[in-house]
DONU-72572 format. One record per residue (C-alpha): x, y, z; residue number from 1; residue in three letters. Coordinates in Angstrom, 1 decimal, m for minus. Layout:
% residues N
SITE      X      Y      Z   i  aa
SITE      X      Y      Z NUM ALA
...
END
This chain:
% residues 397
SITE      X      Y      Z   i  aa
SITE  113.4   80.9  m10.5   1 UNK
SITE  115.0   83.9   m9.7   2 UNK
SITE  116.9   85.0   m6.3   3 UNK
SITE  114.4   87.5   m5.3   4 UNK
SITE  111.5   84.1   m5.7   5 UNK
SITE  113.4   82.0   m3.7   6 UNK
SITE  114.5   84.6   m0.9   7 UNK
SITE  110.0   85.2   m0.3   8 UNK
SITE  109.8   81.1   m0.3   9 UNK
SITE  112.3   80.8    2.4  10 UNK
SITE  110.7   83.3    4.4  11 UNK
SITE  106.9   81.9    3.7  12 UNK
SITE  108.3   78.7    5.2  13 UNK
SITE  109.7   79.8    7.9  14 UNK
SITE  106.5   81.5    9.0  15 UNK
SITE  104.0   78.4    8.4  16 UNK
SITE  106.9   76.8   10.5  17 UNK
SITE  106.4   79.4   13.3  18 UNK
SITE  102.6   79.2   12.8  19 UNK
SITE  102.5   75.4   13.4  20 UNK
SITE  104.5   76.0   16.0  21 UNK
SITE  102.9   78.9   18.0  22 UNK
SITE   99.2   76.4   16.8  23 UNK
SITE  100.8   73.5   19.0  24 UNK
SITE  101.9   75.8   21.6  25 UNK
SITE   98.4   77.5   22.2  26 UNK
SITE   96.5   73.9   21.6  27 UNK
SITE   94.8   72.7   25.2  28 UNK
SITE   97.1   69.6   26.7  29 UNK
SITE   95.0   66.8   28.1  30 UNK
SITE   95.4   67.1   31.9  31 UNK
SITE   96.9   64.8   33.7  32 UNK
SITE   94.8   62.5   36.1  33 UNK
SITE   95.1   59.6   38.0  34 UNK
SITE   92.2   57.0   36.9  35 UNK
SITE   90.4   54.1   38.2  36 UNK
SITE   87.6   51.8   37.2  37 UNK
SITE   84.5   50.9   39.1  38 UNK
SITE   84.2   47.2   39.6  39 UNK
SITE   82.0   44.5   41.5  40 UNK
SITE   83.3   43.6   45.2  41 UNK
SITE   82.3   43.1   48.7  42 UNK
SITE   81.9   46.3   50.8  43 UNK
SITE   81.1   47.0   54.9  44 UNK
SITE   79.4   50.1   55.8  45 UNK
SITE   80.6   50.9   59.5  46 UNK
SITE   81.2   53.9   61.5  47 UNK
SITE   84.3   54.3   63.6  48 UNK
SITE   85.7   57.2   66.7  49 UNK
SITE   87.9   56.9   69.3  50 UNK
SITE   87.6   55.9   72.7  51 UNK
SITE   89.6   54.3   75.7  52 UNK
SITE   89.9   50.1   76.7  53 UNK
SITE   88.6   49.8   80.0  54 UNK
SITE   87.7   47.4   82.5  55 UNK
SITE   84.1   45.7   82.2  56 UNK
SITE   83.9   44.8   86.3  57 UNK
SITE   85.9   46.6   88.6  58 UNK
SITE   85.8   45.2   92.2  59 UNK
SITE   87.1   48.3   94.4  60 UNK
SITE   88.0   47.1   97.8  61 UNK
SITE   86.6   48.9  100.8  62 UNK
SITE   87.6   48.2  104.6  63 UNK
SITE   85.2   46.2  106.5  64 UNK
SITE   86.3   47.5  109.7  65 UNK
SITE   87.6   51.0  111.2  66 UNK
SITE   91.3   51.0  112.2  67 UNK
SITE   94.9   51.3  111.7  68 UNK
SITE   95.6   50.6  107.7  69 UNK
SITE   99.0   48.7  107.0  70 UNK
SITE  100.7   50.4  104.1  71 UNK
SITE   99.7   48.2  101.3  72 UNK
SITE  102.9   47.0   99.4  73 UNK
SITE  100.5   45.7   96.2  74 UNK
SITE  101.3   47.4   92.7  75 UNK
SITE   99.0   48.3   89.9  76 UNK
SITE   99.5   44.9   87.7  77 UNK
SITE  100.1   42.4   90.5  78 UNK
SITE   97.8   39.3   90.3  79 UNK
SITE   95.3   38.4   92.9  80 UNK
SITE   93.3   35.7   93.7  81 UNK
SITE   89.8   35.3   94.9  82 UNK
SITE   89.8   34.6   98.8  83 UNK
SITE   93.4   33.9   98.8  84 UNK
SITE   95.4   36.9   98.0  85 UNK
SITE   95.4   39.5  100.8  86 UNK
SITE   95.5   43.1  100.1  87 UNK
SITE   95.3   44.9  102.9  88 UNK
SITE   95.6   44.5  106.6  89 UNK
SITE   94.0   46.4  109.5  90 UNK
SITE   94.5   46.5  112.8  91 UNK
SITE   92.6   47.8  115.6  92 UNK
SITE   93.0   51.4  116.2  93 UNK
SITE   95.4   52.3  118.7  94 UNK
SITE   93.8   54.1  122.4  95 UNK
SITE   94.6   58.1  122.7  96 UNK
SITE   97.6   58.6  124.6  97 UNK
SITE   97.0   59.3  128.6  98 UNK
SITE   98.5   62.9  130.4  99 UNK
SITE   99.5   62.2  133.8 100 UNK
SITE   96.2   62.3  135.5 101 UNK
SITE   94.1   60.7  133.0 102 UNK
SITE   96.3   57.9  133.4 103 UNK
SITE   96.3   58.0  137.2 104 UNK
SITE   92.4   58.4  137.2 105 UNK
SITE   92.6   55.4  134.7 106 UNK
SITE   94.8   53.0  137.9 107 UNK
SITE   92.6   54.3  140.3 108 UNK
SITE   89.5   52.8  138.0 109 UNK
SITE   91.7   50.0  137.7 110 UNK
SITE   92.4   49.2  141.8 111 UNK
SITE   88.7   50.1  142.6 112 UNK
SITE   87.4   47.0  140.1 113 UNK
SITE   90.1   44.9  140.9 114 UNK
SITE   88.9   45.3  144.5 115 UNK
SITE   85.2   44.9  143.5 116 UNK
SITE   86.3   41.3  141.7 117 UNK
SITE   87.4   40.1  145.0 118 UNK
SITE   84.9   41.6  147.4 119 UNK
SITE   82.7   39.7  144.5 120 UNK
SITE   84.7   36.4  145.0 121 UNK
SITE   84.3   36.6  148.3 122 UNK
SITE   80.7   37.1  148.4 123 UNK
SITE   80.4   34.3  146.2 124 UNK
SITE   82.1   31.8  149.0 125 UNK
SITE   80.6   32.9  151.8 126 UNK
SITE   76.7   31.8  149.8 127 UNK
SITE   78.5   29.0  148.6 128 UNK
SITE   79.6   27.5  152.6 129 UNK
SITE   75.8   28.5  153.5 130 UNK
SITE   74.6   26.2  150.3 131 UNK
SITE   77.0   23.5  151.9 132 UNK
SITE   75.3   23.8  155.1 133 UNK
SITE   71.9   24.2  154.1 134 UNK
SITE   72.2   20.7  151.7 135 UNK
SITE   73.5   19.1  154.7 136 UNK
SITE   70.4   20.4  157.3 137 UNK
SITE   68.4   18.9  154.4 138 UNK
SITE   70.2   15.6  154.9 139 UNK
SITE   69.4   15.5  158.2 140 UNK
SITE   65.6   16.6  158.3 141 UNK
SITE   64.7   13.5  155.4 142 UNK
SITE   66.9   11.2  157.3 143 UNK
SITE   64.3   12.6  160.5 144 UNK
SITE   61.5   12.6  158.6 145 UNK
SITE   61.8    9.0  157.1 146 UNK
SITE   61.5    7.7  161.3 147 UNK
SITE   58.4   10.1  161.2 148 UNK
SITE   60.6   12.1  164.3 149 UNK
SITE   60.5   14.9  161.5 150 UNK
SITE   57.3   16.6  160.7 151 UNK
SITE   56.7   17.3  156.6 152 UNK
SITE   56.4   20.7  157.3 153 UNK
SITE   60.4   20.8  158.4 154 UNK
SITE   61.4   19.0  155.4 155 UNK
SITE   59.9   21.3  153.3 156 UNK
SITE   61.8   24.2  154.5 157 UNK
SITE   64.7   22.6  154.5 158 UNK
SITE   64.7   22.0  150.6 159 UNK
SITE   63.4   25.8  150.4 160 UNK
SITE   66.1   26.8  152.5 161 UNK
SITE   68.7   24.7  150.0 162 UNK
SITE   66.6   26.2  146.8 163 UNK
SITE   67.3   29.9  148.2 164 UNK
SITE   71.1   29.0  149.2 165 UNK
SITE   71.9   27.7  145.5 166 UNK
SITE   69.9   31.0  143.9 167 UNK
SITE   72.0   33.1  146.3 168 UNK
SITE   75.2   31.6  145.0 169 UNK
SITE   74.1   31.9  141.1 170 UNK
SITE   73.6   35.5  141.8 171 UNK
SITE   77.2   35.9  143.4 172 UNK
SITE   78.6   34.5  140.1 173 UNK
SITE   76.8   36.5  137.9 174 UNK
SITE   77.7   39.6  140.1 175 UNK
SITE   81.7   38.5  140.2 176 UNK
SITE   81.7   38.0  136.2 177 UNK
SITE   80.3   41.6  136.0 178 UNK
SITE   82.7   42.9  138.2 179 UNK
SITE   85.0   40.9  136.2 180 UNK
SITE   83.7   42.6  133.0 181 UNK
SITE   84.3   46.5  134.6 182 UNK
SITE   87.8   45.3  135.5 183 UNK
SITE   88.5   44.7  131.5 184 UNK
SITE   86.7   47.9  130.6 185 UNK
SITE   89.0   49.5  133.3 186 UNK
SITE   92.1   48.2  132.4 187 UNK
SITE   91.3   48.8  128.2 188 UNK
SITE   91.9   52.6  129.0 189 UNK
SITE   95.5   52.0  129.6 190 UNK
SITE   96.1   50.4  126.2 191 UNK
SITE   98.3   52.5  124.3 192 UNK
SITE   99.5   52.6  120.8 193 UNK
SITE  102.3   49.2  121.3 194 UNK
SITE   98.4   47.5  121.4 195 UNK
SITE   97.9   48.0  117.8 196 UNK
SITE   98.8   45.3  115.4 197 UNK
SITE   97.4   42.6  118.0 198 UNK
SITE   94.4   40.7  116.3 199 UNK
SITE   95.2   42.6  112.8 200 UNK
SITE   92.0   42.1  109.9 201 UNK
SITE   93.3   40.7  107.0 202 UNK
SITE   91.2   41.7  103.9 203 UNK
SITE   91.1   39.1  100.7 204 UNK
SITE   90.2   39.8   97.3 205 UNK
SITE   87.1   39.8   96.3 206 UNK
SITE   87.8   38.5   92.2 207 UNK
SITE   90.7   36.8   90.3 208 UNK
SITE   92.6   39.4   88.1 209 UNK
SITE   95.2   42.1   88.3 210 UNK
SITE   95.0   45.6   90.3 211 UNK
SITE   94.0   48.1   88.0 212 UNK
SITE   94.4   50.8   91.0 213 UNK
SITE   95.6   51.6   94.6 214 UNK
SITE   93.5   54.0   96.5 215 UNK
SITE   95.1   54.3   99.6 216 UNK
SITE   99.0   53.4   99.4 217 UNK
SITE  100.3   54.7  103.0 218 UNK
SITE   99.4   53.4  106.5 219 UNK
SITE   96.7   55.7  108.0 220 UNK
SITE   94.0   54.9  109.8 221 UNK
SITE   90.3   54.2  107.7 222 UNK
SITE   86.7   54.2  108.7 223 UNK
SITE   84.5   51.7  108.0 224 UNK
SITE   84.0   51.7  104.2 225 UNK
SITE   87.0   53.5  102.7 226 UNK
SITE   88.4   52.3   99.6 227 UNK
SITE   91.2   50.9   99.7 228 UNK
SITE   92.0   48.6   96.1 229 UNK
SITE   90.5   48.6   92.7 230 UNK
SITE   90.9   44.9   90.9 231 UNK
SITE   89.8   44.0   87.5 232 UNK
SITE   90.3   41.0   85.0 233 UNK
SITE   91.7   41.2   81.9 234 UNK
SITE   89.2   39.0   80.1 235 UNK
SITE   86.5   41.1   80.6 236 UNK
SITE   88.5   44.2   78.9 237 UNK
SITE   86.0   46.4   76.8 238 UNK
SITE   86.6   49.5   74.9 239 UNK
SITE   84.3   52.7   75.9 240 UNK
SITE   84.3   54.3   72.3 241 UNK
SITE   82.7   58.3   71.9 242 UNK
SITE   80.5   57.9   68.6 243 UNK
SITE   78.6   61.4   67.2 244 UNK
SITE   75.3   60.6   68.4 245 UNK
SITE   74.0   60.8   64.4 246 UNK
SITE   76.4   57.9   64.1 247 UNK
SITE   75.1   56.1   67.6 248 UNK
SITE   71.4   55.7   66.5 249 UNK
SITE   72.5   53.1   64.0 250 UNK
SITE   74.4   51.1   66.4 251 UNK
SITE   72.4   48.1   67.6 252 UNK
SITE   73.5   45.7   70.3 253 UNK
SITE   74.9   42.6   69.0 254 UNK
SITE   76.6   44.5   65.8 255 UNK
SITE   80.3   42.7   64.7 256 UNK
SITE   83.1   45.7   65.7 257 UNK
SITE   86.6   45.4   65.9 258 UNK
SITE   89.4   47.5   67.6 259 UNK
SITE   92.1   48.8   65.3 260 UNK
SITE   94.8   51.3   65.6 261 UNK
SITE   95.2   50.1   69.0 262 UNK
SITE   99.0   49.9   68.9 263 UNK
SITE   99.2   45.9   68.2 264 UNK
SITE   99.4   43.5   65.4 265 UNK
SITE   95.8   43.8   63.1 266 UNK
SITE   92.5   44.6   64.6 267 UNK
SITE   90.5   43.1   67.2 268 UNK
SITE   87.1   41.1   67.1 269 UNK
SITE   84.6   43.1   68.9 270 UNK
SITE   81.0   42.8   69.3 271 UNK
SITE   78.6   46.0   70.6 272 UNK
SITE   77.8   45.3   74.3 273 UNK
SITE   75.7   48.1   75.2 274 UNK
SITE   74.3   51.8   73.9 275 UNK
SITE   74.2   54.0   76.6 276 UNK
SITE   70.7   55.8   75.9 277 UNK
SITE   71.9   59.2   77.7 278 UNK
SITE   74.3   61.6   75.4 279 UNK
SITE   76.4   64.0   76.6 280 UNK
SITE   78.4   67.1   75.1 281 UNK
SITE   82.3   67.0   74.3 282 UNK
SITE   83.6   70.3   72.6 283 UNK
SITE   86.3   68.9   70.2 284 UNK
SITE   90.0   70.1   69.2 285 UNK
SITE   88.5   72.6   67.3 286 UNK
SITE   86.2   73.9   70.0 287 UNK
SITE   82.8   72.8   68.4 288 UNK
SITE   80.0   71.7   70.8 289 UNK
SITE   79.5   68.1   69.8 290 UNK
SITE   77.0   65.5   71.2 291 UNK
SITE   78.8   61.9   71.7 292 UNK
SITE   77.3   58.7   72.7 293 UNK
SITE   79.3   55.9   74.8 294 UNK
SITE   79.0   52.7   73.0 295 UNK
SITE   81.1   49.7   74.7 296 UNK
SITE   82.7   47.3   72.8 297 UNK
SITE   83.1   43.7   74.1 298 UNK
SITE   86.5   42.3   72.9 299 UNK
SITE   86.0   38.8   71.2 300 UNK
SITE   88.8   36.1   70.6 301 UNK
SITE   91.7   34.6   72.8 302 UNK
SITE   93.0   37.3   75.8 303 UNK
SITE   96.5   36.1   74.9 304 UNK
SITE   95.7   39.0   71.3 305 UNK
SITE   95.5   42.0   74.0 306 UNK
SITE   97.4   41.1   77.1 307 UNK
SITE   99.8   44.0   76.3 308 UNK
SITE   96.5   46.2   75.9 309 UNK
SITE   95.2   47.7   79.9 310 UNK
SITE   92.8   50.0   80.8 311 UNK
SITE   92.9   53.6   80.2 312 UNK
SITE   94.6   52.9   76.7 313 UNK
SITE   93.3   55.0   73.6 314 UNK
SITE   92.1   52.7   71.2 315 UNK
SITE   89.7   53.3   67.9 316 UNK
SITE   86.8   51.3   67.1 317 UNK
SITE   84.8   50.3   63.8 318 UNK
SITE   80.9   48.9   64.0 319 UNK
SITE   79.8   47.5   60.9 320 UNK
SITE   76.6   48.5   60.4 321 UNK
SITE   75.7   46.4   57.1 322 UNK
SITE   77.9   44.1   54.8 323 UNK
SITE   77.4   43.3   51.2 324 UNK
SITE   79.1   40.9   48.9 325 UNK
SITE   78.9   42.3   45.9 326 UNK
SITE   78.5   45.9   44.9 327 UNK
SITE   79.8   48.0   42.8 328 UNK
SITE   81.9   50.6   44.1 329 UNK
SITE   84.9   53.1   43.2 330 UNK
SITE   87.9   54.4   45.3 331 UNK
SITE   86.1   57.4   48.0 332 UNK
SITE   88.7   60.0   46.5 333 UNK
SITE   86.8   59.8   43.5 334 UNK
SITE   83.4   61.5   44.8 335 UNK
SITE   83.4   65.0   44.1 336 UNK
SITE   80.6   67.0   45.6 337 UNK
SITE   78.0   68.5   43.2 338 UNK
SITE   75.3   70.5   44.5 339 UNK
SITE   73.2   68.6   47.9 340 UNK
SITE   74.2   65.1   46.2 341 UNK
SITE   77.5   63.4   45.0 342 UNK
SITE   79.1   63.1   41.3 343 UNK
SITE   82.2   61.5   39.4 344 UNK
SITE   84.4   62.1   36.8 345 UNK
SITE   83.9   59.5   34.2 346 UNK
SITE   86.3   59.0   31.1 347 UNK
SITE   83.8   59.1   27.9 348 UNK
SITE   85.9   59.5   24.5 349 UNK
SITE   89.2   61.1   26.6 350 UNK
SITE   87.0   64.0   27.8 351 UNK
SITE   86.0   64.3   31.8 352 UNK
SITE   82.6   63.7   31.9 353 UNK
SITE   80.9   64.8   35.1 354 UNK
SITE   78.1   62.4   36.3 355 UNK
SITE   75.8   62.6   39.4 356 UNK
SITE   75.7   59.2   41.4 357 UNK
SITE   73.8   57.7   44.1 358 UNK
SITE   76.0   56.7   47.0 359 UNK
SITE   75.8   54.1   49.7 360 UNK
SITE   77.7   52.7   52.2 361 UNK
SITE   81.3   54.3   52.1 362 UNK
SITE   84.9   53.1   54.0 363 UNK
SITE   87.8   54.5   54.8 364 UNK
SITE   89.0   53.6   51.0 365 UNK
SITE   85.6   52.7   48.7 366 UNK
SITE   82.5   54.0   48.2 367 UNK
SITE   78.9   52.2   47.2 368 UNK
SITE   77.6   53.1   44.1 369 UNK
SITE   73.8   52.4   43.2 370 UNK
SITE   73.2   54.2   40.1 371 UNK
SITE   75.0   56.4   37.6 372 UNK
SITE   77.6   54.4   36.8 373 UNK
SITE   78.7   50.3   35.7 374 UNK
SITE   81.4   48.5   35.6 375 UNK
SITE   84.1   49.1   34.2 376 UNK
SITE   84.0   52.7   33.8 377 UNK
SITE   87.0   54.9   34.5 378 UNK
SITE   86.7   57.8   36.6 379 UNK
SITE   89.2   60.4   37.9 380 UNK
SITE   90.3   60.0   41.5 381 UNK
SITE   91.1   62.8   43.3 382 UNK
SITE   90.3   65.2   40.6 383 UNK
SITE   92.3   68.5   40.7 384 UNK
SITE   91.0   72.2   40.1 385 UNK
SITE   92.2   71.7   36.4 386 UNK
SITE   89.2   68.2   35.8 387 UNK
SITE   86.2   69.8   34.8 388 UNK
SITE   83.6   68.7   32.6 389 UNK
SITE   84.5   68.1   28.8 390 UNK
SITE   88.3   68.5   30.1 391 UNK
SITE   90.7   66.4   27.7 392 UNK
SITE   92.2   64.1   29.9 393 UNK
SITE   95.6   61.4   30.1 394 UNK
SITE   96.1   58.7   32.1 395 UNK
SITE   98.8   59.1   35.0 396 UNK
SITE  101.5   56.8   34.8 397 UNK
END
């Protein structure tokens, strides 16, 4: 073979080299994607929001008298006791302060009852000495009348005359008490502010637990009625929690819940107290109208698990709507959406096969699967723009 032969073989090899090479370069890779299989397990359908732990009965304190309010020196925290724990006191409210003439019209009021009280005293004693007398006339005329010197008709005025004597001194006492009573009334105009804090009302609580609020912290003075203390107990903490209203009609009373992301150790046991059957519109972050529903949570379990948690604290709860043992089911980043209904990725001969499936209850991590799919089959999760259907694909390490 000649020079010129073996100079054309050379560079016939060198281009079937560069065609392989420019062939594997323009060949489609197998994209990359992370797979799972669906399998049998256990799966809880629930719907969870956020909401707020709050305090099932709230006792608030009111006064039960009009007066002077001590400043109340209990915090939000502080224990009470039922009947023994006072909370507030009150005392009487103190008399406005007298000008000059007021308070000598006030004396003079003063001098004038004082005066009646004696005059009524004295009253009193003289119909008292002409009771004495009388009684002792009546003596005299039975003493008569038993030696028949008396006639009957003497005797009987004689105890008439003692019957109108005793009446006569009745009425003198009833007339010196009520002179009596003006004298007080008189003398309660003087009263001036040093009377306050005499005969104080001291007001108990009304429950065992801790104070969730104080209403009215400095000494003023309060009518009849004014709030003064909120208490609550801790072991009848619930958690008000905001569902969508498309979420609430599911929600039956009774339904196992739990309280999570609450800032403590795990979740909580919960079961659904109420439904409040009125919504009401929240606009979210995003400023869309939405309608919510209140649905409170009772919390289950010891009180020692959610001592640290108090009213007013943001908490998130979960209902579970349905539970089932065994299902078959698939990581939730594997639904993809296809057209009104839901679809997978499935791995059929290292091509991305995309199939339609019938969902059911989904989590936070798993979705239900009814049909489209068994076990065992691999599907993409999280599928990227690059998965379509007959798409080569390779495992992600």
């Amino acid at each position: 073979m000649g020079p010129r032969q073996i100079r054309w073989l050379a560079i016939a090899a060198v281009l079937l080299v560069l065609a392989g090479a420019i062939a594997w370069l323009a060949a489609p890779r197998p994209t990359p994607a992370e797979l799972a299989a669906a399998r049998l397990g256990p799966i809880a359908e629930s719907v969870s929001d956020q909401g707020e732990a709050r305090v099932r009965e709230a006792y608030v304190v009111a006064a039960p008298v009009s007066g002077r309010l001590r400043r109340i020196e209990l915090e939000v925290g502080d224990r009470v006791v039922a009947g023994q724990t006072v909370v507030a006191r009150i005392d009487p409210a103190a008399a406005d302060l007298l000008d000059v003439r007021g308070r000598a019209q006030a004396e003079a009021a003063v001098a004038a009852a004082r005066a009646a009280v004696a005059a009524a005293g004295a009253q009193r004693e003289r119909l008292a000495a002409e009771a004495r007398r009388a009684e002792a006339s009546l003596a005299r005329v039975r003493t008569l009348a038993a030696k028949g010197i008396a006639s009957p008709q003497a005797l009987d005025d004689a105890q008439a005359a003692v019957r109108v004597a005793q009446a006569a001194v009745r009425a003198a006492e009833a007339e010196r008490a009520a002179r009596q009573a003006d004298l007080g009334r008189a003398r309660a105009v003087l009263l001036g502010p040093e009377a306050a804090g005499q005969g104080s009302t001291p007001v108990t609580s009304p429950a065992t637990g801790y104070v969730t609020r104080v209403l009215q912290e400095s000494a003023r003075t309060v009518p009849v009625g004014a709030p003064l203390v909120e208490i609550g107990d801790s072991s009848g903490l619930e958690a008000s929690i905001e569902f969508l209203s498309q979420d609430a009609v599911r929600i039956r009373e009774g339904m196992e819940a739990e309280i999570f992301d609450w800032g403590g150790p795990g979740a909580l046991p919960a079961r659904v107290r109420r439904v409040e059957p009125q919504g009401f519109t929240k606009t979210s972050a995003l400023g869309v109208e939405e309608q919510r529903v209140r649905v409170f949570l009772q919390f289950a379990g010891p009180p020692a698990r959610w001592v640290s948690l108090g009213p007013g604290y943001r908490v998130w709860g979960r209902v579970i709507l349905r539970r089932a043992p065994a299902v078959l089911k698939v990581p939730l980043g594997a639904l993809a959406r296809a057209g009104e209904g839901w679809a997978v990725f499935r791995l059929e001969d290292g091509r991305a096969r995309l199939v339609p499936v019938s969902v059911g209850a989904m989590t936070d991590a798993e979705a239900e699967i009814r049909s489209g799919l068994a076990a065992g089959d691999r599907v993409v999760v999280f599928p990227s723009d690059k998965v379509r259907d007959g798409v080569r694909l390779a495992a992600r390490p």
